[in-house]
N, CA, C and O atoms as CSV, one atom per row, in Angstrom:
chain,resi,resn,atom,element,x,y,z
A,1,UNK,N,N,-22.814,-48.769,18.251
A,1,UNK,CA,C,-22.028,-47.571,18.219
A,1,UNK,C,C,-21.349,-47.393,19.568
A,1,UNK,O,O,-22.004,-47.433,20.610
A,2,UNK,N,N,-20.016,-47.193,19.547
A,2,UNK,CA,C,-19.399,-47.054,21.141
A,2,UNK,C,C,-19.608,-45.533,21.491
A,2,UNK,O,O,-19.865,-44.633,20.692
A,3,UNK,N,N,-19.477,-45.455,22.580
A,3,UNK,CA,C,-19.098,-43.993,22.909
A,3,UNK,C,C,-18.420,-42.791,22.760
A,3,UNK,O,O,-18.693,-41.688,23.233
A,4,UNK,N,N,-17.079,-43.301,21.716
A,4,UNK,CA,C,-16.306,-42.216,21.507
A,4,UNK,C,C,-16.870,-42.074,19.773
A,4,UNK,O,O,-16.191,-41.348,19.047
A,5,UNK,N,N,-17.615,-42.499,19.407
A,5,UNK,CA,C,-18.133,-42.955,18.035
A,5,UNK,C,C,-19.377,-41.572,18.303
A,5,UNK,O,O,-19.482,-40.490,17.724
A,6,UNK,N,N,-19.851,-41.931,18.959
A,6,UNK,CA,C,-21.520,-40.832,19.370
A,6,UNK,C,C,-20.622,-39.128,20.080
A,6,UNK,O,O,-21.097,-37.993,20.079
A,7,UNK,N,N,-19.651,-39.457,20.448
A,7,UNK,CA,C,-18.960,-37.964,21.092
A,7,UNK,C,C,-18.444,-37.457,19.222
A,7,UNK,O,O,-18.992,-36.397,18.919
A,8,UNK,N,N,-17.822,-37.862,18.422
A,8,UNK,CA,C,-17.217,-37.478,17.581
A,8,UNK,C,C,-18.465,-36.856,16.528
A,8,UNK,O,O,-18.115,-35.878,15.866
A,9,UNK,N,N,-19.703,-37.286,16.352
A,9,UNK,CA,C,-20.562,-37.043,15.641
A,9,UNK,C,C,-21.538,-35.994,16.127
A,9,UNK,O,O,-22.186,-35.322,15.325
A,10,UNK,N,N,-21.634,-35.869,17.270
A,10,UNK,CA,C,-22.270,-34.590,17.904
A,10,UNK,C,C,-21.245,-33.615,18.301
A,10,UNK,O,O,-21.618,-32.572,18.838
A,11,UNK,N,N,-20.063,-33.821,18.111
A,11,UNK,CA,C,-18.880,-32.654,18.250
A,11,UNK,C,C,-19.281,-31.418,17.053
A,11,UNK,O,O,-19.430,-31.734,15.873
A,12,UNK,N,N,-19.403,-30.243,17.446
A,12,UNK,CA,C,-19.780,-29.213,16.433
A,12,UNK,C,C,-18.361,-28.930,16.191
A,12,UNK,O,O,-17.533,-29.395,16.976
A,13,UNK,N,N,-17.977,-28.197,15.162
A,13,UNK,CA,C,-17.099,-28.066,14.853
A,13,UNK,C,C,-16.424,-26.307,15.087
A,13,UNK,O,O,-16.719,-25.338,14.387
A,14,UNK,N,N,-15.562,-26.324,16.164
A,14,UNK,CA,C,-15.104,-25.319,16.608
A,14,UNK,C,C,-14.484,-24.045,16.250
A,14,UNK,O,O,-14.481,-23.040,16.961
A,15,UNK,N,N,-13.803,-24.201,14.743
A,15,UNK,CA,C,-13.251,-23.317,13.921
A,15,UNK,C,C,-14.039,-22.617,13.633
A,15,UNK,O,O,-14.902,-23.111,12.907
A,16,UNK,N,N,-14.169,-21.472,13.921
A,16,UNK,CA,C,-14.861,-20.138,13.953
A,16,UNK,C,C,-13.868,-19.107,12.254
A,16,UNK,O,O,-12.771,-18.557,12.151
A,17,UNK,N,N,-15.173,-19.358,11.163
A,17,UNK,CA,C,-14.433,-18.698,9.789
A,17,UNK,C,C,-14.940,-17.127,10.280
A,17,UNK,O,O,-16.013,-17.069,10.881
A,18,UNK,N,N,-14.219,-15.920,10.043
A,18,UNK,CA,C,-14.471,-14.546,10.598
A,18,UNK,C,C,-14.918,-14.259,9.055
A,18,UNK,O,O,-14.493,-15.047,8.211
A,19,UNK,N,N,-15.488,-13.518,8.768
A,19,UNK,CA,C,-16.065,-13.131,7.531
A,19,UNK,C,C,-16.456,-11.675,8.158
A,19,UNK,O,O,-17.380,-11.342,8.899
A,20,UNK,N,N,-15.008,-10.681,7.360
A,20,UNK,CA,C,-15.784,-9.160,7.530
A,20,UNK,C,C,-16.345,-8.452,6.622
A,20,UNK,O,O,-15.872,-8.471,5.486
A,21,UNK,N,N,-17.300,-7.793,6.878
A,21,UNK,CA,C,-17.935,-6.991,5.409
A,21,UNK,C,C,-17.939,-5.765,5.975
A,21,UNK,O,O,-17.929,-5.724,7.205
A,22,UNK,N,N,-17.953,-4.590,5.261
A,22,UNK,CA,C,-18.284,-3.430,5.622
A,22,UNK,C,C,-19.954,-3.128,5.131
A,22,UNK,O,O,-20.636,-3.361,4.133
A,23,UNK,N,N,-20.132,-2.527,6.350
A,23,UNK,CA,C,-21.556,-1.681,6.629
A,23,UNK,C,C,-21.588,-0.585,5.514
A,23,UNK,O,O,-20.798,0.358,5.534
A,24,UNK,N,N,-22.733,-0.783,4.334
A,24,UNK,CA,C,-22.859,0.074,3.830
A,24,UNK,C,C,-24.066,0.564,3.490
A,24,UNK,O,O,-24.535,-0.395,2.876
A,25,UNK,N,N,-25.020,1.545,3.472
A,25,UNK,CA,C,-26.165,1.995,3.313
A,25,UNK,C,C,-26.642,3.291,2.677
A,25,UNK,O,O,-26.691,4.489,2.954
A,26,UNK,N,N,-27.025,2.328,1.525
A,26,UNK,CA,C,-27.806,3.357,0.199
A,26,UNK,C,C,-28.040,4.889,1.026
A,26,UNK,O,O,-27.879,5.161,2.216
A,27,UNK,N,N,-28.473,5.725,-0.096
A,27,UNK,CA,C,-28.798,7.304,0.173
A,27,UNK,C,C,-30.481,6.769,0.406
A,27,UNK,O,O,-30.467,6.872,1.633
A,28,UNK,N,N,-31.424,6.441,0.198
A,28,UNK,CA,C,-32.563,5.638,0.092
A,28,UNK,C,C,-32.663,5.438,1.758
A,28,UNK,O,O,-33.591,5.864,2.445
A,29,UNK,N,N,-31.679,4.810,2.174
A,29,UNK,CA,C,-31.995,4.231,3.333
A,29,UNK,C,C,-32.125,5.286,4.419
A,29,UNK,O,O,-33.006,5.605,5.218
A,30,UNK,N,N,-30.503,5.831,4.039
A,30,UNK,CA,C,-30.128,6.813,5.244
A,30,UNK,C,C,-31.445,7.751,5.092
A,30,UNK,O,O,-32.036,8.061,6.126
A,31,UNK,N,N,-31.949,8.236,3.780
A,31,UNK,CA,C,-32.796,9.294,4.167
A,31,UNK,C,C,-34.347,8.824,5.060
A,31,UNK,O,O,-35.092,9.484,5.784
A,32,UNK,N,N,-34.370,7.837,4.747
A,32,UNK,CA,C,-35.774,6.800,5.210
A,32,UNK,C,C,-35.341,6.892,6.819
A,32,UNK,O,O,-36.160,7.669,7.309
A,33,UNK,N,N,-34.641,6.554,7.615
A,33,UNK,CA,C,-33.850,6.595,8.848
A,33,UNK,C,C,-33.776,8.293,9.247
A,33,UNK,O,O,-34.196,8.733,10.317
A,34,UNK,N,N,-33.453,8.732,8.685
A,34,UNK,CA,C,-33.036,10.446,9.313
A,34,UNK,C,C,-35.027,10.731,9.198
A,34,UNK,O,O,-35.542,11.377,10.111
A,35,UNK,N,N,-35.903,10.207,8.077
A,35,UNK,CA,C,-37.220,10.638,8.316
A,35,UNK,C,C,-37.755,10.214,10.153
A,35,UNK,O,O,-38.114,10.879,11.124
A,36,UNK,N,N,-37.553,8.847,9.879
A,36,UNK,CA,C,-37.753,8.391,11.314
A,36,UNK,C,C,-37.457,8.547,12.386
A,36,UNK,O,O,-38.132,8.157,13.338
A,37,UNK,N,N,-36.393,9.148,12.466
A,37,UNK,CA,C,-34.961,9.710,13.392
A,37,UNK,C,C,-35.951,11.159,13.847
A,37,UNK,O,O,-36.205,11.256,15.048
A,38,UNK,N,N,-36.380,12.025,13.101
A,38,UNK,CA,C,-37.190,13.382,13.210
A,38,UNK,C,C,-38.453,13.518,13.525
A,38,UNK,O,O,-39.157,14.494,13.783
A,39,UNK,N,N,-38.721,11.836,13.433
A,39,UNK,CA,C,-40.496,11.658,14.044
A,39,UNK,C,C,-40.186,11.293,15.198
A,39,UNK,O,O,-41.264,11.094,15.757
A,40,UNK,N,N,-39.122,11.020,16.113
A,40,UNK,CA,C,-39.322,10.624,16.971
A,40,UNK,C,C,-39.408,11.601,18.012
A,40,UNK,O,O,-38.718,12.597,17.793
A,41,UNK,N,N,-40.123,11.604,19.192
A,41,UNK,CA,C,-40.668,12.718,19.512
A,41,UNK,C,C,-39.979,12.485,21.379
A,41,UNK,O,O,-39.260,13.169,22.109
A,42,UNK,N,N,-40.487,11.535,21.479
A,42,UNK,CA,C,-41.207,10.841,23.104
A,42,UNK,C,C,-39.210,10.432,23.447
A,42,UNK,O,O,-38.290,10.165,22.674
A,43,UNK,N,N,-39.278,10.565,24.827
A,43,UNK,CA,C,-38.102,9.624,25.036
A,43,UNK,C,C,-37.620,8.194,25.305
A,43,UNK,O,O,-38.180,7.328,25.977
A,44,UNK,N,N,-36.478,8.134,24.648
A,44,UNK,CA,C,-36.234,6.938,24.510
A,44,UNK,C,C,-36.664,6.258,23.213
A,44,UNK,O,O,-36.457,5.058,23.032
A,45,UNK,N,N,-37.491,7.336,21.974
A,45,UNK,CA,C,-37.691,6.427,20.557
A,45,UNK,C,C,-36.561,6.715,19.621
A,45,UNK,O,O,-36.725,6.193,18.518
A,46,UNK,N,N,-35.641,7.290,19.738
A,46,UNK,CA,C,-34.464,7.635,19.079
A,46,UNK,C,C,-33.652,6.147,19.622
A,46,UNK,O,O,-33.552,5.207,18.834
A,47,UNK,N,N,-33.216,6.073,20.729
A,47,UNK,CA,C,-32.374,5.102,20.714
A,47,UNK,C,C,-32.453,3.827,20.687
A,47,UNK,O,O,-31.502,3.046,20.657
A,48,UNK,N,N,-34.038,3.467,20.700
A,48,UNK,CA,C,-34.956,2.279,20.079
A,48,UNK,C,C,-34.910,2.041,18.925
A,48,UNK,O,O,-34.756,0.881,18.543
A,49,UNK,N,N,-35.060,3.309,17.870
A,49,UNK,CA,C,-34.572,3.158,16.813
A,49,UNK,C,C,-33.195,2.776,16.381
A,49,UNK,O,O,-33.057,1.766,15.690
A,50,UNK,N,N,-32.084,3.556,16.756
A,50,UNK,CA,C,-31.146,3.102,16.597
A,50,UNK,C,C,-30.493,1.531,16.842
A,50,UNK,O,O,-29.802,0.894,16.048
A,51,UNK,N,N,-30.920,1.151,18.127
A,51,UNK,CA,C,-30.644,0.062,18.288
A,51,UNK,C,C,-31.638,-0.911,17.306
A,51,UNK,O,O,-31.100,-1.960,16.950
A,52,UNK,N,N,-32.780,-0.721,16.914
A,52,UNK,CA,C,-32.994,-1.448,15.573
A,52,UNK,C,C,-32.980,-1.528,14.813
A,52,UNK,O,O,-33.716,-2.274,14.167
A,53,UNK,N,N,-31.763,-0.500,14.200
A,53,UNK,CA,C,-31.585,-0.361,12.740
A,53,UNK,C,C,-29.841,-1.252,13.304
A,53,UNK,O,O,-29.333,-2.187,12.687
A,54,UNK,N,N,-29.483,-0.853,14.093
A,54,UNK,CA,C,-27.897,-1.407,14.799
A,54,UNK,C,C,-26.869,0.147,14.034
A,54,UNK,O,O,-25.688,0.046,13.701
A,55,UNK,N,N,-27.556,1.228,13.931
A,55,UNK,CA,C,-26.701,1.837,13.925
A,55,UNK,C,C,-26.290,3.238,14.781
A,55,UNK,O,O,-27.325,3.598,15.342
A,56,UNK,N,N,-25.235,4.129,15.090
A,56,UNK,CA,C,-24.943,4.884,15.588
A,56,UNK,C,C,-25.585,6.162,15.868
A,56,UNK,O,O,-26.078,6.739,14.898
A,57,UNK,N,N,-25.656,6.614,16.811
A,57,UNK,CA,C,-26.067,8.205,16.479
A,57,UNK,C,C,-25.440,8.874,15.870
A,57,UNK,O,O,-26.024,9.797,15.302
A,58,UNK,N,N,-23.907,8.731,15.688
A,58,UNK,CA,C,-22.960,9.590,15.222
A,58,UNK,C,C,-23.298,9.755,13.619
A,58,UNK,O,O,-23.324,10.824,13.009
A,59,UNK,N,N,-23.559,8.405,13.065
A,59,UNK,CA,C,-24.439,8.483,11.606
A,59,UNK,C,C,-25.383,9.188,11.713
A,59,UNK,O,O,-25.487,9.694,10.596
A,60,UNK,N,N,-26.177,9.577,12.341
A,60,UNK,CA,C,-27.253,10.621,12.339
A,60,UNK,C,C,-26.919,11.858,12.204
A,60,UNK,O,O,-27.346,12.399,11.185
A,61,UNK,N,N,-26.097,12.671,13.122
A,61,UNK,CA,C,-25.443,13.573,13.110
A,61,UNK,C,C,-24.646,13.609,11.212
A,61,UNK,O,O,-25.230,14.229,10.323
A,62,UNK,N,N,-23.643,13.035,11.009
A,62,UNK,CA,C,-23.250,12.833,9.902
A,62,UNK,C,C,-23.917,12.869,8.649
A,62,UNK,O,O,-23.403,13.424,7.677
A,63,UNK,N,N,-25.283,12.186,8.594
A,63,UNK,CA,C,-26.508,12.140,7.848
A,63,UNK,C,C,-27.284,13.504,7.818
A,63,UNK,O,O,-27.784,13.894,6.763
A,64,UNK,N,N,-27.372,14.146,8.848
A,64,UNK,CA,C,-28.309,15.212,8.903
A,64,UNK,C,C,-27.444,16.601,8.166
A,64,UNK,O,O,-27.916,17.468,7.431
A,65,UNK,N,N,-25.947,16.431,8.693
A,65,UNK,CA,C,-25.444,17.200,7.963
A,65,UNK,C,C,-25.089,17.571,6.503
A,65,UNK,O,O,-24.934,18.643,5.919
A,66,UNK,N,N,-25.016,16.162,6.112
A,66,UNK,CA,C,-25.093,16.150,4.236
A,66,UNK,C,C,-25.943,16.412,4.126
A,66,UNK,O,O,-25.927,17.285,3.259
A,67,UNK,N,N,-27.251,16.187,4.580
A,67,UNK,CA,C,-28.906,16.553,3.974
A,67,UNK,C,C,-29.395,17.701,4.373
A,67,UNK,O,O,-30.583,17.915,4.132
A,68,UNK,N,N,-28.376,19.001,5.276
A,68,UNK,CA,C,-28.820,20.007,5.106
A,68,UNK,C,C,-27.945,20.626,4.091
A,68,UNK,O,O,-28.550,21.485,3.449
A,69,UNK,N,N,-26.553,20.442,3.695
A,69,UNK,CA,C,-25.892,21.227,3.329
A,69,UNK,C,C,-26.426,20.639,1.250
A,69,UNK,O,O,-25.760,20.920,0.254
A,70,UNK,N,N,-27.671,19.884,1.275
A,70,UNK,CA,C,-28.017,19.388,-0.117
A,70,UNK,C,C,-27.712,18.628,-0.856
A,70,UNK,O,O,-28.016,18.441,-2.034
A,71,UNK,N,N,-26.799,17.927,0.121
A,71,UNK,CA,C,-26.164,16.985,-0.677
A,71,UNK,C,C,-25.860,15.464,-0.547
A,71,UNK,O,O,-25.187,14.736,0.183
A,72,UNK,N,N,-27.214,15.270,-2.292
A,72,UNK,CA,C,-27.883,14.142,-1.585
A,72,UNK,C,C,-26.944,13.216,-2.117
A,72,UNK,O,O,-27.032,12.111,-1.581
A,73,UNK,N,N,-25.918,13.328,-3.157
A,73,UNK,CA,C,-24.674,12.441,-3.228
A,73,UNK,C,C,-23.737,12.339,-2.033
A,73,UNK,O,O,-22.857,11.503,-2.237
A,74,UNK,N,N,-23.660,12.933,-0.856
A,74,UNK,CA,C,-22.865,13.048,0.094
A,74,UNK,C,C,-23.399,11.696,0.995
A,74,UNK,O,O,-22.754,10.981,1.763
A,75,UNK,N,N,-25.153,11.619,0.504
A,75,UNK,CA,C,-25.414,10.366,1.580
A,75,UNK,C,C,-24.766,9.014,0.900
A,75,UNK,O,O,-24.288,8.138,1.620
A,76,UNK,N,N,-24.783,8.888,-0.718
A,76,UNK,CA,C,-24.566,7.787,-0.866
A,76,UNK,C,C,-23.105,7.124,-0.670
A,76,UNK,O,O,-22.100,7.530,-0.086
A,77,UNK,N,N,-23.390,5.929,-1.400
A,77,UNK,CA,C,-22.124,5.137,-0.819
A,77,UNK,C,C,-20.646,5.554,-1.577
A,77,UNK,O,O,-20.524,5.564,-2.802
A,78,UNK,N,N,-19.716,5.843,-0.770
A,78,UNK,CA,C,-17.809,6.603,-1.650
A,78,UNK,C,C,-17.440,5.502,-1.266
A,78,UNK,O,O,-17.668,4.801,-0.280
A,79,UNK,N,N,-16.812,5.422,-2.199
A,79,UNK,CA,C,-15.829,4.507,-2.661
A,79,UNK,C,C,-14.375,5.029,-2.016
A,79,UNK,O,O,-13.779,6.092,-1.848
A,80,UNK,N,N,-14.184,3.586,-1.760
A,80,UNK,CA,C,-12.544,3.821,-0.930
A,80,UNK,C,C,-11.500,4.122,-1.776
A,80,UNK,O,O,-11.681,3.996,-2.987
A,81,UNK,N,N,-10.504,4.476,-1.375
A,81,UNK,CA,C,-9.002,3.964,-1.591
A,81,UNK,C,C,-8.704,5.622,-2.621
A,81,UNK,O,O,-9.647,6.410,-2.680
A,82,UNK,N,N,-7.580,5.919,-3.230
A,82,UNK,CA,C,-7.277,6.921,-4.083
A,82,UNK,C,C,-8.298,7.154,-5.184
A,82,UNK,O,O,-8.773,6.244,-5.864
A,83,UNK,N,N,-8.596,8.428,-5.308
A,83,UNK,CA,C,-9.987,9.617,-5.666
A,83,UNK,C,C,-9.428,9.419,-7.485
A,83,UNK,O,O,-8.332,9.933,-7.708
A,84,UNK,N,N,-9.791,9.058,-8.122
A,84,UNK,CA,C,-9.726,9.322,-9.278
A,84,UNK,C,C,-9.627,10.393,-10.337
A,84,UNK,O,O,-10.448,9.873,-11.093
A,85,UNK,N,N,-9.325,11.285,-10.861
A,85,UNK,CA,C,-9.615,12.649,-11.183
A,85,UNK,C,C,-10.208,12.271,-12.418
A,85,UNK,O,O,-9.863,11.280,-13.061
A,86,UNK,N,N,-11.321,13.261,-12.823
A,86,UNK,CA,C,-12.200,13.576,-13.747
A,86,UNK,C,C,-11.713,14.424,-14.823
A,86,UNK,O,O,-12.307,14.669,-15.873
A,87,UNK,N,N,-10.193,14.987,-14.335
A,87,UNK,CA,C,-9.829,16.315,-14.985
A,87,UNK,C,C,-8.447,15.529,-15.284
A,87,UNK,O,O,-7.461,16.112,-14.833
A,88,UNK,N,N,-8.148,14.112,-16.072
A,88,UNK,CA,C,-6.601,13.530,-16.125
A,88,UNK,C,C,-6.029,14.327,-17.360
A,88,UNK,O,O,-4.840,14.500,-17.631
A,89,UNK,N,N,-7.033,14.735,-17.984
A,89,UNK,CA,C,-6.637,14.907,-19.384
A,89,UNK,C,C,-5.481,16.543,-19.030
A,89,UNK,O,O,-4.417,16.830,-19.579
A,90,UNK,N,N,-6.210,17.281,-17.985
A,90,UNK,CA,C,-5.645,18.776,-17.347
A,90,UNK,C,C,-4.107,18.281,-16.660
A,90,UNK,O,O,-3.034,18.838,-16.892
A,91,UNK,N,N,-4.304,17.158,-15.813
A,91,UNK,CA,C,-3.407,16.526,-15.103
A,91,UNK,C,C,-1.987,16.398,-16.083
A,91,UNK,O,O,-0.872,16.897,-15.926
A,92,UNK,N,N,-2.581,15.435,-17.246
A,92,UNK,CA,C,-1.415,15.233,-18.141
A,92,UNK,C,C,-1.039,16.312,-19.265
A,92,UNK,O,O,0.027,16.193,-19.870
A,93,UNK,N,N,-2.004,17.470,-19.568
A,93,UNK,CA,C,-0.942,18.748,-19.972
A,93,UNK,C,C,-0.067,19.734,-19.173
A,93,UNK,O,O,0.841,20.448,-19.599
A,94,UNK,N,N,-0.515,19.619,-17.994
A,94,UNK,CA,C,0.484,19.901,-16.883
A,94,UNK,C,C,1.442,19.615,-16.859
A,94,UNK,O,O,2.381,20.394,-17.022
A,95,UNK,N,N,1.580,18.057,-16.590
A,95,UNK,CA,C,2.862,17.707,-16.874
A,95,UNK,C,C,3.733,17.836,-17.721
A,95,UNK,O,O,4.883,18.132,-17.397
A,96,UNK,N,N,3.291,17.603,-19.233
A,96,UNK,CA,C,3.812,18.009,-20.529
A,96,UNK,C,C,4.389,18.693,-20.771
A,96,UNK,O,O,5.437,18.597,-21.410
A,97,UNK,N,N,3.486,20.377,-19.983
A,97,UNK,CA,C,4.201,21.731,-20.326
A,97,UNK,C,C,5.014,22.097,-19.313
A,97,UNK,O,O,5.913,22.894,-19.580
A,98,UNK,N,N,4.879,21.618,-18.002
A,98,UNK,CA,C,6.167,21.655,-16.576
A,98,UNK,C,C,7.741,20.902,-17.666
A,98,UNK,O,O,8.870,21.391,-17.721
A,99,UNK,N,N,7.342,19.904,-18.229
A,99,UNK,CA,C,8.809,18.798,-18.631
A,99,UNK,C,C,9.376,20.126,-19.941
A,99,UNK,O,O,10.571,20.405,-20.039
A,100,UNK,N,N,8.407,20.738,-20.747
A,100,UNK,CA,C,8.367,21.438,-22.069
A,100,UNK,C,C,9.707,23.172,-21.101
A,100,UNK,O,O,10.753,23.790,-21.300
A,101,UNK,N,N,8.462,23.064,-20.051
A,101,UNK,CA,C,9.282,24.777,-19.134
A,101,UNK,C,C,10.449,24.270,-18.873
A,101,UNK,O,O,11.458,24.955,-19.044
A,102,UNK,N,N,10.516,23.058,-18.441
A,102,UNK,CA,C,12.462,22.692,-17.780
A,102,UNK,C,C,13.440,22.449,-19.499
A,102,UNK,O,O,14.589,22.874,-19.628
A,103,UNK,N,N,12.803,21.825,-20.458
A,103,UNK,CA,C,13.775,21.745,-21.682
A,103,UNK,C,C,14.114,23.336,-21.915
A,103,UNK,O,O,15.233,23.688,-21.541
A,104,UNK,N,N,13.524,24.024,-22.317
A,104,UNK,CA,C,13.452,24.927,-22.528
A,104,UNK,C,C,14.201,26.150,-21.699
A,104,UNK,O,O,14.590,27.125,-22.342
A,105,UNK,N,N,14.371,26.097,-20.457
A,105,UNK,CA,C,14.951,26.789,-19.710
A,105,UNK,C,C,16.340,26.023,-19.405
A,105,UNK,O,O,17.052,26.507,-18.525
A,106,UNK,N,N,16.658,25.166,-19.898
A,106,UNK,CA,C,17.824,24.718,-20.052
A,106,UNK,C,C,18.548,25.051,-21.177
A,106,UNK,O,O,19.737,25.361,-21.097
A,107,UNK,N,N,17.992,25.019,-22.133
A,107,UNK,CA,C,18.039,25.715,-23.565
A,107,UNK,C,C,18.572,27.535,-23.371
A,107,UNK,O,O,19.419,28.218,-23.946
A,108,UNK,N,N,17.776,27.753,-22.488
A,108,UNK,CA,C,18.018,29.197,-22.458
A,108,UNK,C,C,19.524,29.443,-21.594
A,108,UNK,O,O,20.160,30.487,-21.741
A,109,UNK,N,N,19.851,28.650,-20.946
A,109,UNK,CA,C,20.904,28.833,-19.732
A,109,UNK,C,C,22.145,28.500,-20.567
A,109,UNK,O,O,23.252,29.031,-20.480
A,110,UNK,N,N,21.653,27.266,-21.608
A,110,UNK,CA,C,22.517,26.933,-22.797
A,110,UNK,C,C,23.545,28.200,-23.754
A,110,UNK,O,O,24.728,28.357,-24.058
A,111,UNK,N,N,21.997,29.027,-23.991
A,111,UNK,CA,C,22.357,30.138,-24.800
A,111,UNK,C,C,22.952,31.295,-23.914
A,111,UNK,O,O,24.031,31.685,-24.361
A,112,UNK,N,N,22.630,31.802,-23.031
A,112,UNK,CA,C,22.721,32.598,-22.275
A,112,UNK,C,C,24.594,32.288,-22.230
A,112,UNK,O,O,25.287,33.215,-22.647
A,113,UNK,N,N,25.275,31.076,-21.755
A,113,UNK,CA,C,26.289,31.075,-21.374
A,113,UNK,C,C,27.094,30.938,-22.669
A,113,UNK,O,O,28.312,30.838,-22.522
A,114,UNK,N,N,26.611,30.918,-23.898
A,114,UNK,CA,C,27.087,30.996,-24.838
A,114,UNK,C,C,27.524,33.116,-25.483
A,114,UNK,O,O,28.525,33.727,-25.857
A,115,UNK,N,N,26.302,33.384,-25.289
A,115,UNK,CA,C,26.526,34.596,-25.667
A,115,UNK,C,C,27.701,34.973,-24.847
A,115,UNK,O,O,28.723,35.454,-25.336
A,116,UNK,N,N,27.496,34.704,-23.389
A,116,UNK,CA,C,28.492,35.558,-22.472
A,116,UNK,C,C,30.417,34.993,-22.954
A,116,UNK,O,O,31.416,35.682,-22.749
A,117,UNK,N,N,30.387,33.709,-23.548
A,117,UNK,CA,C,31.413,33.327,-23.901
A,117,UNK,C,C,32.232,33.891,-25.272
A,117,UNK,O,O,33.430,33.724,-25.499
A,118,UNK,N,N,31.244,34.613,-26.131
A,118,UNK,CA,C,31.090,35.215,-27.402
A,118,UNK,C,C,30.852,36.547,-26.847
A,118,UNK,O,O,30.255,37.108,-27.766
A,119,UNK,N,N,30.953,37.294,-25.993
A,119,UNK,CA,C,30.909,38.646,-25.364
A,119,UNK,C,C,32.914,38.252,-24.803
A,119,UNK,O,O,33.649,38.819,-25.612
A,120,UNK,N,N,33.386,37.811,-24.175
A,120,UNK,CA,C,34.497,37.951,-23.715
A,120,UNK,C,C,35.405,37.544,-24.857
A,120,UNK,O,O,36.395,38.243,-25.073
A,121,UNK,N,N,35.143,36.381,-25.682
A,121,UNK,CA,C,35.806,36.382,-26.907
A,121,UNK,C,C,36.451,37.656,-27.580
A,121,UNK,O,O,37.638,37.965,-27.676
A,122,UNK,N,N,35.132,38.406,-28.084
A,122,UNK,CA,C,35.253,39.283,-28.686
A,122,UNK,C,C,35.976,40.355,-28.022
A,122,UNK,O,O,36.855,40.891,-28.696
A,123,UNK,N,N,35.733,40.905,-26.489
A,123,UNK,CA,C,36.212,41.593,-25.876
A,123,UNK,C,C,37.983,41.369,-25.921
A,123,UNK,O,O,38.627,42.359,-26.271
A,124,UNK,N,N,38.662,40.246,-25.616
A,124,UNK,CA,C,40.254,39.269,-25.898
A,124,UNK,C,C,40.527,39.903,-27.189
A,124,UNK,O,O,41.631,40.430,-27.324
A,125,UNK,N,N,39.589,39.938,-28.280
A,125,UNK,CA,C,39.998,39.840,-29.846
A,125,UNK,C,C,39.929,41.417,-29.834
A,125,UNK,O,O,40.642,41.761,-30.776
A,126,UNK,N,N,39.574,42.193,-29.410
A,126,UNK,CA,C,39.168,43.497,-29.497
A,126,UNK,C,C,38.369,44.023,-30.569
A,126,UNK,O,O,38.493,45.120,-31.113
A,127,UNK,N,N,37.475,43.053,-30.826
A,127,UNK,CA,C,36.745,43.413,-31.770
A,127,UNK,C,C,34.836,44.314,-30.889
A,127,UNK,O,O,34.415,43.878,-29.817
A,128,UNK,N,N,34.363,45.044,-31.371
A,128,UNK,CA,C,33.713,45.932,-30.727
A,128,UNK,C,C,31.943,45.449,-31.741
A,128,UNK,O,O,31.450,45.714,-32.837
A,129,UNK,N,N,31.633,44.778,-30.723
A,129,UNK,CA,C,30.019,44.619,-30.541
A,129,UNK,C,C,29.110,45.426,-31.094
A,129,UNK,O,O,28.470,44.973,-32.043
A,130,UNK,N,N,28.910,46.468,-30.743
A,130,UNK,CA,C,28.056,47.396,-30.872
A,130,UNK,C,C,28.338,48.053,-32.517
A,130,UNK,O,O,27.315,48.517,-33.020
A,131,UNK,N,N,29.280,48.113,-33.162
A,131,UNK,CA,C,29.860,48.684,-34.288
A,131,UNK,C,C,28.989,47.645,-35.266
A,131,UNK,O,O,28.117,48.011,-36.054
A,132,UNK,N,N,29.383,46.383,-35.059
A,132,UNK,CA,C,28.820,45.314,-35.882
A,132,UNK,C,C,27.208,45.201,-35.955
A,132,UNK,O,O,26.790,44.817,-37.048
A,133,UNK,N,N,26.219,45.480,-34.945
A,133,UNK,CA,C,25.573,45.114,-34.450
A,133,UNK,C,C,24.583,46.306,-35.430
A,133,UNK,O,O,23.524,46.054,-36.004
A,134,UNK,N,N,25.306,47.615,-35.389
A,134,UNK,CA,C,24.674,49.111,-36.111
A,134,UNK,C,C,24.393,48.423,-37.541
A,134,UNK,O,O,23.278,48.333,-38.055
A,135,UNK,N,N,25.703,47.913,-38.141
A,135,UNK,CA,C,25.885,47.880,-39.709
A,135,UNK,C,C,24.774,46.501,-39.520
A,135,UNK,O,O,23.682,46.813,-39.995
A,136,UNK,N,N,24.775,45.716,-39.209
A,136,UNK,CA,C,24.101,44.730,-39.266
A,136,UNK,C,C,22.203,45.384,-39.588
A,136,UNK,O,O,21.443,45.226,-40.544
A,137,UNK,N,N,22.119,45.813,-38.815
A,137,UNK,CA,C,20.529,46.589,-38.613
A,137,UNK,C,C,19.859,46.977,-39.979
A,137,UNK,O,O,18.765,46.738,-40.491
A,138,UNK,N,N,21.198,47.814,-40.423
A,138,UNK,CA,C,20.881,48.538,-41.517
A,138,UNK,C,C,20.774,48.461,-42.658
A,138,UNK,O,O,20.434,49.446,-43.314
């Protein structure tokens, strides 16, 4: 075996693959951690802890606050990106009856400029509104 033969085979291979994941931790956990977090008494076992779990104090703070305000879905894991609504079905008669209010009020602006065109008509023709309008009733 020559020498550049024995360098090429103990060469590790330098390309570094980055693989990111996000940190995520059950309601289970966090509450198991905030127990431990509240036993700690003495100084310096809080940030012993932390540094062996590898996580923040600021999660603590964050943690303690969902678990006073009761809410033990607040510890678990949310889901990213745009909130889904539970209420689409409310969402899409909304819309329905907003598109239903604009036909409709177009309709009316329709009529509206019609009467007023059939008000001056009649007024040109001299024919009198109100006369017609009695016998009609009756």
């Amino acid at each position: 075996m020559s020498r550049n033969e024995k360098e090429t085979i103990n060469m590790p291979n330098p390309e570094v693959i980055p693989i990111a994941s996000r940190r995520q931790y059950t309601a289970q956990y966090k509450l198991r951690i905030l127990e431990e977090a509240d036993r700690c008494t003495k100084s310096g076992e809080l940030g012993a802890l932390l540094r062996r779990e590898g996580i923040y104090s600021s999660y603590l703070s964050r943690w303690r606050k969902a678990r006073e305000q009761g809410k033990l879905a607040a510890l678990s894991n949310k889901k990213r990106g745009p909130k889904t609504s539970d209420d689409s079905g409310v969402e899409e008669e909304n819309a329905r009856l907003r598109r239903e209010n604009e036909r409709l009020q177009a309709r009316l602006a329709q009529a509206e400029t019609i009467i007023d065109v059939q008000k001056k008509l009649s007024e040109l023709l001299g024919i009198n509104l109100g006369e017609n309008r009695s016998n009609v009733q009756e």
